[in-house]
BASEFI-382177 format. One record per residue (C-alpha): y, z, x. Coordinates in steps of 0.25 Angstrom, whole numbers, plus 2048, in hexadecimal, padded with zeros to 3 digits. Each point is the difference from the previous one (the first is absolute). Last residue first. Layout:
<rs>
+-----+-----+-----+
|   Y |   Z |   X |
+-----+-----+-----+
|   Y |   Z |   X |
...
+-----+-----+-----+
</rs>
This chain:
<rs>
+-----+-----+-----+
|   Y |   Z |   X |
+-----+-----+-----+
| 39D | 838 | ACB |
| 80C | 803 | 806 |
| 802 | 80F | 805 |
| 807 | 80A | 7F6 |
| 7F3 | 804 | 7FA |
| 7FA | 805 | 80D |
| 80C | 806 | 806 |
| 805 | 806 | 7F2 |
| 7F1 | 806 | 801 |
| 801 | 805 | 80E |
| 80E | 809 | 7FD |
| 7F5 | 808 | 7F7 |
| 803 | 801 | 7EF |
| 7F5 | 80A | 7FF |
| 7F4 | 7FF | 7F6 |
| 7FC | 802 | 7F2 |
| 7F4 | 802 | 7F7 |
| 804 | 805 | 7F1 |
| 7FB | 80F | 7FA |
| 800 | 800 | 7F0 |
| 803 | 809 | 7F7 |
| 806 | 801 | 7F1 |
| 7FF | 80F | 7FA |
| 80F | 802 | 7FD |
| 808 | 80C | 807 |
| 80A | 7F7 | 807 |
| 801 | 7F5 | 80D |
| 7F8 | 809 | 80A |
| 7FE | 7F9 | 80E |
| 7F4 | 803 | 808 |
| 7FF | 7F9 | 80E |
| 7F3 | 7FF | 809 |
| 800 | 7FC | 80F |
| 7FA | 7F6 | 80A |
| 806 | 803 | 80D |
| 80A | 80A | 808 |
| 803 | 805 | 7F3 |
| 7FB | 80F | 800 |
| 80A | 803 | 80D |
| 80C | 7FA | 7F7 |
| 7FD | 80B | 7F8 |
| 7FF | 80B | 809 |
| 80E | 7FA | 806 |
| 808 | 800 | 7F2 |
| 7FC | 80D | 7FD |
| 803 | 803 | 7F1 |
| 80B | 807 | 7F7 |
| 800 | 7F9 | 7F2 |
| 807 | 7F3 | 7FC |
| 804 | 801 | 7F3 |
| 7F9 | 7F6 | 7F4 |
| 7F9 | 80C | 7FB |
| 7FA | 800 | 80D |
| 801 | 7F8 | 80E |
| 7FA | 804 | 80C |
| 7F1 | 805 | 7FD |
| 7F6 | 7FF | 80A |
| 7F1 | 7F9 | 7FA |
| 802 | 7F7 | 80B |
| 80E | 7FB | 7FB |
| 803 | 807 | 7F4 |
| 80B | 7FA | 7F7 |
| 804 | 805 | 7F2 |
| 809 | 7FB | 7F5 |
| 7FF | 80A | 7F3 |
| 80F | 803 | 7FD |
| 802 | 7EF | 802 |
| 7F7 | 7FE | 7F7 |
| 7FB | 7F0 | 801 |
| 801 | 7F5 | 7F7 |
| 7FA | 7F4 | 804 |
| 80A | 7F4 | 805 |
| 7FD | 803 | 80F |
| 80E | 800 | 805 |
| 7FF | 811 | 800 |
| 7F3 | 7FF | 807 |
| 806 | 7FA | 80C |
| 80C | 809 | 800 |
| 7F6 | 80C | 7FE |
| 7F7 | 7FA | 80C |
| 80C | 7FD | 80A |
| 804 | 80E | 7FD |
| 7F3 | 806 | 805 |
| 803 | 7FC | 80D |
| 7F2 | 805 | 806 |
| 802 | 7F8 | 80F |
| 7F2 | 7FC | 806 |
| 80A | 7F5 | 804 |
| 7F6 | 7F4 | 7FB |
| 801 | 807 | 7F3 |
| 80F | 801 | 801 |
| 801 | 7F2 | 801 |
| 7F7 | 7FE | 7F3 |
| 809 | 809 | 7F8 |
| 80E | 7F6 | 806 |
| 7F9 | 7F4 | 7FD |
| 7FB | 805 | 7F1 |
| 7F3 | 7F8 | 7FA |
| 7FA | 80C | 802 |
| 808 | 809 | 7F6 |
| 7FE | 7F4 | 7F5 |
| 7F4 | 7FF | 802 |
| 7FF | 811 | 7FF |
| 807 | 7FE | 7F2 |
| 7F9 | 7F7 | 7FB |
| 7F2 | 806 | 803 |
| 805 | 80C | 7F8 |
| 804 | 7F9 | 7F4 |
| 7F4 | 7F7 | 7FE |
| 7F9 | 810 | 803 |
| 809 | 804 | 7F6 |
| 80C | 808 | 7FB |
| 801 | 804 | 80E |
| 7FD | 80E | 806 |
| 7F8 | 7FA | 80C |
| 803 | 7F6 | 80C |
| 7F6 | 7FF | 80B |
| 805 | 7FB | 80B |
| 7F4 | 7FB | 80B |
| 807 | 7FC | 80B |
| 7F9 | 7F6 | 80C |
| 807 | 802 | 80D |
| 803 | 7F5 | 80A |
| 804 | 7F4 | 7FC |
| 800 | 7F3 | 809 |
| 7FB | 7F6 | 7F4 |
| 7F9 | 80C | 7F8 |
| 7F0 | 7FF | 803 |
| 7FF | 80F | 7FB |
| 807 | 7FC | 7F4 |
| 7F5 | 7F5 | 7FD |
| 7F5 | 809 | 806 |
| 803 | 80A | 7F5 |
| 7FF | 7F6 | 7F4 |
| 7F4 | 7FC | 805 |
| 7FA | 80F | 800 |
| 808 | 801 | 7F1 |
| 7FA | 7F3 | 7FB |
| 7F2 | 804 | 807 |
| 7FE | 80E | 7F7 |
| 807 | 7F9 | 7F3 |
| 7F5 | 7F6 | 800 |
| 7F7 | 80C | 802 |
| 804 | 80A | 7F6 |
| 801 | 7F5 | 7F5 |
| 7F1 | 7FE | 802 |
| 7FB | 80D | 7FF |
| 80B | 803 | 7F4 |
| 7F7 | 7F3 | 7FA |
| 7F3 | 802 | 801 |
| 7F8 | 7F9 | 80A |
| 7F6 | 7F5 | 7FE |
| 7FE | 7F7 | 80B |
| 7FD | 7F0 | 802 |
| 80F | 7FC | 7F8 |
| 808 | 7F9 | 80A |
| 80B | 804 | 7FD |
| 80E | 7FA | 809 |
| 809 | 806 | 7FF |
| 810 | 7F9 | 805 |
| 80E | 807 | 806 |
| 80A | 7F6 | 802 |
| 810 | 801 | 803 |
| 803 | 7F2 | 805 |
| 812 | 7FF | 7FD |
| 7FF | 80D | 808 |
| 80B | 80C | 7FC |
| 807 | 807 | 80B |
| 803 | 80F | 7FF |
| 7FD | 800 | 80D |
| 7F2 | 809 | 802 |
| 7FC | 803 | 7F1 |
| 7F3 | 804 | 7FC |
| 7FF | 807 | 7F3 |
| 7FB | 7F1 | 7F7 |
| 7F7 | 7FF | 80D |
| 7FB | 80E | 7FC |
| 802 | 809 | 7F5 |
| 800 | 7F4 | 7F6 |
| 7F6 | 7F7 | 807 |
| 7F4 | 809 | 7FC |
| 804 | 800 | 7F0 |
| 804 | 7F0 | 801 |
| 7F1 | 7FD | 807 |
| 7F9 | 80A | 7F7 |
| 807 | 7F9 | 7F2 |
| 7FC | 7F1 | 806 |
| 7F1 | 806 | 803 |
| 7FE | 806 | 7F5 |
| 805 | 7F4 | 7F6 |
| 7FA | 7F8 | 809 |
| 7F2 | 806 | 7FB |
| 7F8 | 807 | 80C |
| 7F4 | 800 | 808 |
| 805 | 805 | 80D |
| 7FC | 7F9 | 80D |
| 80E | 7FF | 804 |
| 80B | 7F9 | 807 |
| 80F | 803 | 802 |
| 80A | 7F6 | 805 |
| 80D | 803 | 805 |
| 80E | 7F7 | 805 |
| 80E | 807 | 801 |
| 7FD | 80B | 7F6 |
| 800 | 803 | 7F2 |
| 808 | 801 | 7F4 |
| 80E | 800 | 802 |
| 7FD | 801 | 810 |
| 80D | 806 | 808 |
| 7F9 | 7F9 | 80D |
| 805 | 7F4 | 808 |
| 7FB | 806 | 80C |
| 7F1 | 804 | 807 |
| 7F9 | 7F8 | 7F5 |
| 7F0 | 7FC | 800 |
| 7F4 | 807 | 7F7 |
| 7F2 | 800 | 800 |
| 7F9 | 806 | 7F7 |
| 7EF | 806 | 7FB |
| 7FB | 807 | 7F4 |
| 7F2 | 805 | 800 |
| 7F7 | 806 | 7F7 |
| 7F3 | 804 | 806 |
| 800 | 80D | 801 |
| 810 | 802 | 800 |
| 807 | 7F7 | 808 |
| 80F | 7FF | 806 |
| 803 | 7F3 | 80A |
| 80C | 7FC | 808 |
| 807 | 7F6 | 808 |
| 80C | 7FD | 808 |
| 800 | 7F6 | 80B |
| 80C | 805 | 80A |
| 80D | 7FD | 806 |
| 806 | 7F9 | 7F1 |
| 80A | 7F7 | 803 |
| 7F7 | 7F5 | 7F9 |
| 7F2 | 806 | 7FD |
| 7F8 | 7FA | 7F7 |
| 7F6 | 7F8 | 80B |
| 7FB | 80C | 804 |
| 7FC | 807 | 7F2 |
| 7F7 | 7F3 | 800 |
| 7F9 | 803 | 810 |
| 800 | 80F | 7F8 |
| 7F9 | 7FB | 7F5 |
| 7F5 | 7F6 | 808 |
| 7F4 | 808 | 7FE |
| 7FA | 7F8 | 7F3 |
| 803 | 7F2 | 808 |
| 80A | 7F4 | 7FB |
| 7FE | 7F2 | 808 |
| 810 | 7FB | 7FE |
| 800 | 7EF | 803 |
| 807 | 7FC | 7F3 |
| 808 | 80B | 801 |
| 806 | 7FC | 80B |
| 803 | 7F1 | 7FD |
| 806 | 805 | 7F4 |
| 807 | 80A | 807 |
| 806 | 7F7 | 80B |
| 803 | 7F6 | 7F7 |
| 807 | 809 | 7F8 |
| 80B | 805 | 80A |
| 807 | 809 | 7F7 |
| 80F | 7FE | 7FF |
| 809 | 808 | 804 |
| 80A | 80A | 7FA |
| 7FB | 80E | 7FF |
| 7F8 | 803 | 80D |
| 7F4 | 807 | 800 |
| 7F4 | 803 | 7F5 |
| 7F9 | 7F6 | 7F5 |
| 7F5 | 803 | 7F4 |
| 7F8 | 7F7 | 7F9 |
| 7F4 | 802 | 7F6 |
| 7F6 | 7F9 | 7FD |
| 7F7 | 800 | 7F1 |
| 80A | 7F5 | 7FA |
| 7FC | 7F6 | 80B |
| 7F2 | 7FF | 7FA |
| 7F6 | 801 | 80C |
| 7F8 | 7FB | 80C |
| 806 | 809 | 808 |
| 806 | 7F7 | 80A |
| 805 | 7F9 | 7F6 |
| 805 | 80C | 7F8 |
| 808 | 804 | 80D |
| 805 | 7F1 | 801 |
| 805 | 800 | 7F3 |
| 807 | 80D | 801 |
| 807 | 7FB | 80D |
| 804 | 7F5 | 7F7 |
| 805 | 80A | 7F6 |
| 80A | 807 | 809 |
| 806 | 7F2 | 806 |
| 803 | 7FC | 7F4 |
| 807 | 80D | 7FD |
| 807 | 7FE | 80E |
| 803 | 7F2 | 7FD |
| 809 | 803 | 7F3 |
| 808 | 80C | 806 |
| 7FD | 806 | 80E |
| 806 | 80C | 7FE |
| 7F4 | 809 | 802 |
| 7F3 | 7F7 | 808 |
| 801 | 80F | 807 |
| 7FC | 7F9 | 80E |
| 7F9 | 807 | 80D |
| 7F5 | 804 | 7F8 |
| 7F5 | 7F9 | 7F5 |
| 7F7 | 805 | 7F6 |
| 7F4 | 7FC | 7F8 |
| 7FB | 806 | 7F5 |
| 7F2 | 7FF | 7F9 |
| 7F8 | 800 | 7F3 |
| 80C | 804 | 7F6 |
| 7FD | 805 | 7F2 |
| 80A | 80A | 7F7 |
| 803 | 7F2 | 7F7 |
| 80F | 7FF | 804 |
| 7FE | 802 | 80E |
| 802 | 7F1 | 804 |
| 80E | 7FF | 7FB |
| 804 | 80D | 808 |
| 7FA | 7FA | 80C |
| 808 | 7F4 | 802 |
| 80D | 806 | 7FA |
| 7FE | 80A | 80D |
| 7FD | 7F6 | 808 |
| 80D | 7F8 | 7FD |
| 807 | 80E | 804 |
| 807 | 808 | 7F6 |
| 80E | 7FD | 800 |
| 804 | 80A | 7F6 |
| 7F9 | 80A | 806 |
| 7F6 | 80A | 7F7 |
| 7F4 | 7FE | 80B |
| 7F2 | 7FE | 7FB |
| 7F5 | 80A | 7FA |
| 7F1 | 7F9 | 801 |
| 7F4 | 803 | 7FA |
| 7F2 | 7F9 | 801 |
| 7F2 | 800 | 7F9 |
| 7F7 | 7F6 | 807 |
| 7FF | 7F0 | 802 |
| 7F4 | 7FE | 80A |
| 800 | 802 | 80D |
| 809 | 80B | 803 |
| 808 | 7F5 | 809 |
| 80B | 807 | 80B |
| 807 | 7F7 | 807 |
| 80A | 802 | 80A |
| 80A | 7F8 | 808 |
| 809 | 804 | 80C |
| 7F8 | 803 | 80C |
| 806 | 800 | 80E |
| 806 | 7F3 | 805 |
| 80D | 803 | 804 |
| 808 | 7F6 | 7FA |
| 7FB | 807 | 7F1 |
| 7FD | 7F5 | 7F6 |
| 7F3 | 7FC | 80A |
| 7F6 | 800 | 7F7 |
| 7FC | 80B | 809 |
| 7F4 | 806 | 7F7 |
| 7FB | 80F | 7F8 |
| 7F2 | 7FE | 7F7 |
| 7FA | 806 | 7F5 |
| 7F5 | 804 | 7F7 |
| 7FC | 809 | 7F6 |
| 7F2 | 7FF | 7FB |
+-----+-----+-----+
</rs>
């Protein structure tokens, strides 16, 4: 049985909930994929070591500090918080994992956490209190369940900025009741992060915490597409809320890019258009400045066909062949009064993929430009 909790350990001045744990009751199948960054956070280093043999029991999660840049006593800090998860368990350290979300820079308030988790009861119906005590900047809990007969995949997820994912997402944890090896499991978690959190970018920003974990907890059989289908079923409706939950943004885009070399390709390229300023400005201005995407897609380091560069806005085309073709600017900008889709072709190749973006609004420069 899965259980978990949500706390006030009281990291977060406000006092709302800022520590999770999530215990599948005995060690179980478990995948993870963690961020590419150079500075990967101490947690990060924590978990990956602990992954190694494909078995993890719990993990247990913190908000309102990254523990990233945090050195020596970060990493310290990390594994005592492992320690007193296991304790509280009653098992082997090696079979927690950690994660951390908030600030970069400070350091963890471990007593707190220790002291916390020490005193955590953990319920069979408390996911979304757990999802709760994720969040950082995030305005709402995101969770979300797929099943098929009896066949069940479950997540929760947290990020609202920070987000050009290089793997995975800010923070997500997936259970199942799906009996599978790790090896299924670790090849349906990359194949389901792939076209979504990995698709997902809001500032072109990075995290030092990048984390998505599975957890299987093998009572179902299921066969394999079947199982595939529903991890990739809740990383996409995740993914979605995450760009919907934009810090101040107001539209999600979803930019397909096709006619690249491949879908690696393709997915590129349309990260490298969304991680444009000046495209993301005219998102927010409902303005179709197809310009800004060839000069964007230009930069991307993948070859693109000029002779074959196509935008359609809403299914209307306004730029072909690589030459703008006659369109009406106020019809279009009627169709992008919210959330919207963009195709760009980059060439006559068969790689596709579609990535999740959002405006650059006047509100998230506000935000993001306030001290923290």
């Amino acid at each position: 049985m899965i259980r978990c909790e949500g706390v006030s350990a009281g990291i977060k001045r406000s006092g709302a909930l800022d520590l999770a744990l999530i215990d599948l009751g005995r060690p179980v199948a478990c995948a993870a994929v963690f961020t590419g960054s150079q500075a990967a956070a101490a947690p990060v280093l924590v978990s990956r070591a602990a992954i190694a043999d494909g078995q993890a029991r719990a993990v247990v999660i913190n908000s309102g500090c990254a523990n990233a840049g945090t050195g020596a006593v970060g990493l310290a800090n990390a594994e005592r918080m492992q320690r007193a998860a296991a304790t509280r368990l009653g098992c082997g350290v090696e079979n927690v994992l950690v994660c951390s979300t908030g600030p970069i820079g400070p350091q963890l308030p471990i007593g707190l956490i220790e002291t916390a988790i020490g005193e955590m009861g953990l319920s069979s119906d408390a996911w979304e209190q757990a999802a709760e005590a994720i969040r950082t900047t995030d305005t709402f809990a995101k969770v979300a369940i797929a099943r098929f007969g009896e066949l069940t995949v479950r997540g929760m997820a947290k990020g609202a900025a920070m987000i050009r994912p290089d793997m995975a997402t800010m923070l997500a944890v997936l259970t199942t009741n799906a009996d599978v090896e790790f090896e299924v499991l670790d090849q349906s978690l990359r194949d389901a992060v792939t076209p979504s959190f990995n698709s997902l970018n809001i500032d072109g920003c990075q995290s030092t915490n990048d984390t998505v974990i599975a957890f299987a907890t093998g009572e179902v059989a299921g066969d394999v597409a079947t199982i595939r289908r529903l991890m990739a079923e809740v990383c996409m409706e995740l993914a979605l809320m995450i760009a919907k939950d934009g810090e101040e943004t107001n539209r999600v885009i979803r930019l397909k890019v096709i006619g690249a070399a491949s879908a690696e390709s393709a997915r590129h390229v349309g990260k490298t258009i969304a991680d444009s300023d000046l495209v993301r400005s005219s998102f927010y201005g409902g303005d179709p400045n197809w310009g800004r995407i060839l000069q964007a897609a230009a930069v991307s380091n993948v070859t693109i066909d000029t002779s074959a560069f196509a935008v359609a806005y809403e299914g209307m085309v306004v730029a072909e062949g690589g030459c703008q073709v006659p369109y009406d600017p106020e019809v279009i900008r009627r169709r992008l009064r919210g959330d919207f889709d963009l195709e760009v072709r980059v060439g006559w190749g068969s790689g596709t993929a579609t990535v999740i973006t959002t405006d650059l609004t006047p509100g998230y420069v506000e935000f993001n430009g306030a001290p923290s």
